[in-house]
N, C-alpha and C positions, 0 to 999 in steps of 0.2 A: 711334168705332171701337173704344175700347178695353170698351165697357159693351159692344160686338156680340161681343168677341173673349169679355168675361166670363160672357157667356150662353151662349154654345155651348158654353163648360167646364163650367158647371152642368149643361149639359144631358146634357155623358155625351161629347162629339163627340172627336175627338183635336183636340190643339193643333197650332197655327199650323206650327210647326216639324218635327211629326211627319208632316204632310198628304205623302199620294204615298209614306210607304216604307212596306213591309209589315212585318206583328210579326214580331218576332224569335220563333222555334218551338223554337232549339238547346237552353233550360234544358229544354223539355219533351220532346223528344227525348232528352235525357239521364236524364230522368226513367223515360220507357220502356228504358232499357236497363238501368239499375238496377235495375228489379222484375223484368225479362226476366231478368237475370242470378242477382238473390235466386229467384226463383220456380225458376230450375233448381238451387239448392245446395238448395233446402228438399225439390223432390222426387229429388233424389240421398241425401238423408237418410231421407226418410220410404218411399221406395222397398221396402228391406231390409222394412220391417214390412207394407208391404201388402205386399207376397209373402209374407210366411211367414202373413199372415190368408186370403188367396187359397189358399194349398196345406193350411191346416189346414181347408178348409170344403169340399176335395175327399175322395175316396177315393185312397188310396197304388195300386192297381193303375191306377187310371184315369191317374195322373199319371205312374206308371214305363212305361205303353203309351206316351200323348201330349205328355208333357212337360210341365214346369211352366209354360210360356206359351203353351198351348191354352187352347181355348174348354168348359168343363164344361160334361158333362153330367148332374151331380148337385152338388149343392150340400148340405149339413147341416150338423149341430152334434155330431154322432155323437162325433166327436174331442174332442169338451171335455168330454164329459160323461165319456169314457172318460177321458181325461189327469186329470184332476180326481177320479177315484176310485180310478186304477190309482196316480197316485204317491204317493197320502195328503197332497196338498197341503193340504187342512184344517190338519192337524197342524202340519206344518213351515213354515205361512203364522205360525200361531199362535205356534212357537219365533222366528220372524225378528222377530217385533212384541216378543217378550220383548226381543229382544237389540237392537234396533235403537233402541226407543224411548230406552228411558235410558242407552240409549251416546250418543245426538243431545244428549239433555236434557245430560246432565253435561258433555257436552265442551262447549256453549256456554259453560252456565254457568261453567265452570272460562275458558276461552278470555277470557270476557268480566273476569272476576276481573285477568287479568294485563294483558288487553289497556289495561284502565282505570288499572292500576299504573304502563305502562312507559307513555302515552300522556300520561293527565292529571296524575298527580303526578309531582313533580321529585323519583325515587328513585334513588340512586348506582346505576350499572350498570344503567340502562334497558335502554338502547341493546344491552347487552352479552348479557342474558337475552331479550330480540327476536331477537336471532342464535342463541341457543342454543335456543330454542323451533322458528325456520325451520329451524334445520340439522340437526334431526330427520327432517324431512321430504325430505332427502337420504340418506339410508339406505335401502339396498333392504329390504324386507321380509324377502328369505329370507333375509340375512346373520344375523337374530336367531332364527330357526326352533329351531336346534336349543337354544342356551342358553335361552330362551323354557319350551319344550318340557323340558328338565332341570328348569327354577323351578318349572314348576308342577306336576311333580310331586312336589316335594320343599314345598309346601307344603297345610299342613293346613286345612281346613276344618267348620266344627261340619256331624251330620248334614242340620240341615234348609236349613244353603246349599246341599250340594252332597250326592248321593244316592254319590258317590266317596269322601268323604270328603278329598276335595285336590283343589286349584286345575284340575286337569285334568280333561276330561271335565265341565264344566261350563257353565254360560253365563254363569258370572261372566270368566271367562277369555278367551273369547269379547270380550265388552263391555270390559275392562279393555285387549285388546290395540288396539281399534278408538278406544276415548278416547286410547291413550298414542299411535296413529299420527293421529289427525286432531286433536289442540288445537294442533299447533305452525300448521297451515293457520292454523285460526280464530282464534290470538292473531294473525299475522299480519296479515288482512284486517279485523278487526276493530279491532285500533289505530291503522291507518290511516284508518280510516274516523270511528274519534274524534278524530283530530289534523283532520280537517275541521269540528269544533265548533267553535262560535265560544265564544273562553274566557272573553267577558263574561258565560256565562249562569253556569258556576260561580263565577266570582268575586262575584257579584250572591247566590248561594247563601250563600257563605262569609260575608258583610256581614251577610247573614240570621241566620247561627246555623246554619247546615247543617254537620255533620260529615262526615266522609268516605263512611261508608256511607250517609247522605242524598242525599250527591252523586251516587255509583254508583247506587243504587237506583230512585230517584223522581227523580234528573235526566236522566242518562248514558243508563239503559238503554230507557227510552223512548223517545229522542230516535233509539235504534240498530236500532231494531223494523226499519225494510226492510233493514238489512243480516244481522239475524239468522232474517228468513223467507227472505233465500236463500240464508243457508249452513246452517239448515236443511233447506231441500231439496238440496240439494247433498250434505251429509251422510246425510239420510236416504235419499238412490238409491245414495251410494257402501256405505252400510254393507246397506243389503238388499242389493244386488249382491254382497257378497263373499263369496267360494268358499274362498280360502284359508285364513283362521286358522278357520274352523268344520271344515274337513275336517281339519288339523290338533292338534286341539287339544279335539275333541269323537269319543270314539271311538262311543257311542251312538246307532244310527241311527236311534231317536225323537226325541235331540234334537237332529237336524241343521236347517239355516234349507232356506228354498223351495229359494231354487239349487241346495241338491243334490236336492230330490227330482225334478231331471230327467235325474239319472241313473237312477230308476226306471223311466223309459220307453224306456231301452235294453235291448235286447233281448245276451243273450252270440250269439248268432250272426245277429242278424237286428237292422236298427233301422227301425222306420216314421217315417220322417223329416215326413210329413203329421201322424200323434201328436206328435213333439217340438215341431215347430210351432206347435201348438194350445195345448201346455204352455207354450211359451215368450211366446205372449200372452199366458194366464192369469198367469203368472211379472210380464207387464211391467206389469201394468193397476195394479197399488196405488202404485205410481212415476211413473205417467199421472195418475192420482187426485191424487197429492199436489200433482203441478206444478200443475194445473188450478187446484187449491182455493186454492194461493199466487202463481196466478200473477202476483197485482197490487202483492203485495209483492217476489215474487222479480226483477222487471222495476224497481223503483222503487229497488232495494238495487244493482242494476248501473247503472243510468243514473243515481243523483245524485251530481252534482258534476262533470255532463258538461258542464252547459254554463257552470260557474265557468272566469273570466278568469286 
C-alpha cells in the first residue's frame, strides 16, 4: 500500500489527502487583479504622451475641426521637422548637455565624498552634517532667487569662463546652483545605502593596508555602482527638465537649455499646440534614452535590500 501510494507521487498524481477538492485558483485570481490594476496606473501615465505623439503627427486645423480624439486623416512628420528647426533645438539640446552633464558628474561625486564620511567613518558630527546636507533640500527654491541673483552678479569671472565677465549670464551659474540644490538628495540616499555594506569587507581592507581613500575608491564606490546609475538618472531628467534657474540666471538667449526653446514655438498671438507637441516629444526622447540605457541599473539601485530581513 504504501510503495502504491509512493508511485503515484512520483508520477505527478495528487495525494491521498488532496483527492476530491479542487485547487485552490484565489492566489491566481489575485494575481490577475494586480497586473489589471498596474496595467491601468501604467496607461494613466503613459497616456498623456501618446496623446501629445497622436496630435503632434496630425495637422492643428484637422484637430481644432475634429478634436483631438478623432480618427486622422493624415498622418506626418511635418511637425518635427518644423519644431526641430523653428526653435534651434540643436543648439540649446547642446547648452543642456553643457550644463547637465558635469552638474550630474560633480554632484555624485561630491554626494558620494560625504556620503562615505558620515556613513563609514566614525567622524564627530556625522549624524549632525546628514541633517544639514537634507535640510537643504527643504528650502523652496525661490526663497534664494533674488540673494542668488545679487551673488552672481557681484562676482568676477576670467574672460574665457564666462563671455560676461561675472558669475551671471553663464553656465557656470547655472551648474553651481543645480550641484548646491541636488547633493543634500544624494548625500542622503547614498549613505544610506552604504550603511547596508557589510563592514567586514572594509575592515578586511584596513588588516590589508588600505587607507582611507583605498577604501572609498576601489572598495566603497564599486560596491555603490546601482545606487549611483539611478540617482544618475534621476539627476540627469531633474536637471534637463529645469526651467527655473537657466531662465533666471542666464539672460542670453543662445545660451539657454532645451526647455526653454519651447517657448519658441509659441506664437505672441496664435499657439499651434499640434507644433508644441511635437517639440515636447523631441524635448522628452534624451530623458527616454537615458532611462532605457540604465535601465538595469536604475531597477537594481531601488530594489536592493528589498528583500533583506
Amino acid at each position: 500500500m504504501t510503495a502504491d501510494l509512493k508511485s503515484t507521487t512520483r508520477a505527478g498524481d495528487v495525494t491521498p489527502t488532496a483527492r476530491g477538492t479542487a485547487p485552490d485558483r484565489r492566489p491566481r485570481r489575485g494575481r490577475y487583479g494586480v497586473h489589471i490594476f498596474l496595467s491601468a496606473v501604467c496607461l494613466g501615465f503613459v497616456a498623456p504622451l501618446l496623446l501629445a505623439v497622436y496630435a503632434s503627427l496630425r495637422p492643428y486645423e484637422e484637430t481644432a475641426r475634429d478634436g483631438y480624439f478623432s480618427w486622422p486623416d493624415t498622418l506626418s512628420l511635418d511637425y518635427y521637422r518644423e519644431a526641430y528647426t523653428a526653435s534651434g533645438m540643436g543648439k540649446h539640446f547642446t547648452n543642456t548637455l553643457i550644463i547637465a552633464v558635469p552638474a550630474v558628474i560633480v554632484t555624485l561625486f561630491l554626494a558620494a565624498f560625504v556620503a562615505f564620511a558620515v556613513s563609514r567613518l566614525n567622524i564627530r558630527g556625522g549624524l549632525a552634517l546628514l541633517m544639514f546636507f537634507t535640510a537643504g533640500n527643504l528650502l523652496p527654491p525661490q526663497v534664494l532667487v533674488t540673494p542668488l541673483y545679487v551673488l552672481f552678479l557681484k562676482i568676477d569671472l576670467p574672460w574665457w569662463m564666462s563671455d560676461s565677465m561675472t558669475l551671471y549670464d553663464s553656465y557656470w551659474a547655472v551648474i553651481l546652483v543645480n550641484i548646491g540644490f541636488q547633493v543634500g538628495f544624494c548625500v542622503f540616499v547614498l549613505s544610506n545605502f552604504m550603511r547596508t555594506l557589510p563592514k567586514e569587507i572594509l575592515e578586511a581592507a584596513v588588516v590589508d593596508g588600505a587607507g582611507v581613500w583605498t577604501q572609498f575608491w576601489r572598495i566603497t564606490l564599486p560596491l555603490c555602482r546601482p545606487a549611483l546609475a539611478a540617482l544618475a538618472t534621476l539627476e540627469f531628467t531633474w536637471i534637463y527638465n529645469d526651467f527655473l534657474w537657466a531662465l533666471i540666471f542666464i539672460s542670453n538667449p543662445d545660451k539657454l537649455p532645451i526647455t526653454s526653446s519651447l517657448n519658441n514655438l509659441r506664437g505672441q498671438f496664435f499657439t499651434d499646440y499640434n507644433l508644441l507637441a511635437a517639440g515636447s516629444v523631441l524635448v522628452a526622447l534624451p530623458t527616454i534614452l537615458v532611462f532605457l540605457l540604465l535601465q538595469r541599473h536604475f531597477i537594481a539601485g531601488l530594489t536592493l535590500g528589498s528583500s533583506k530581513g
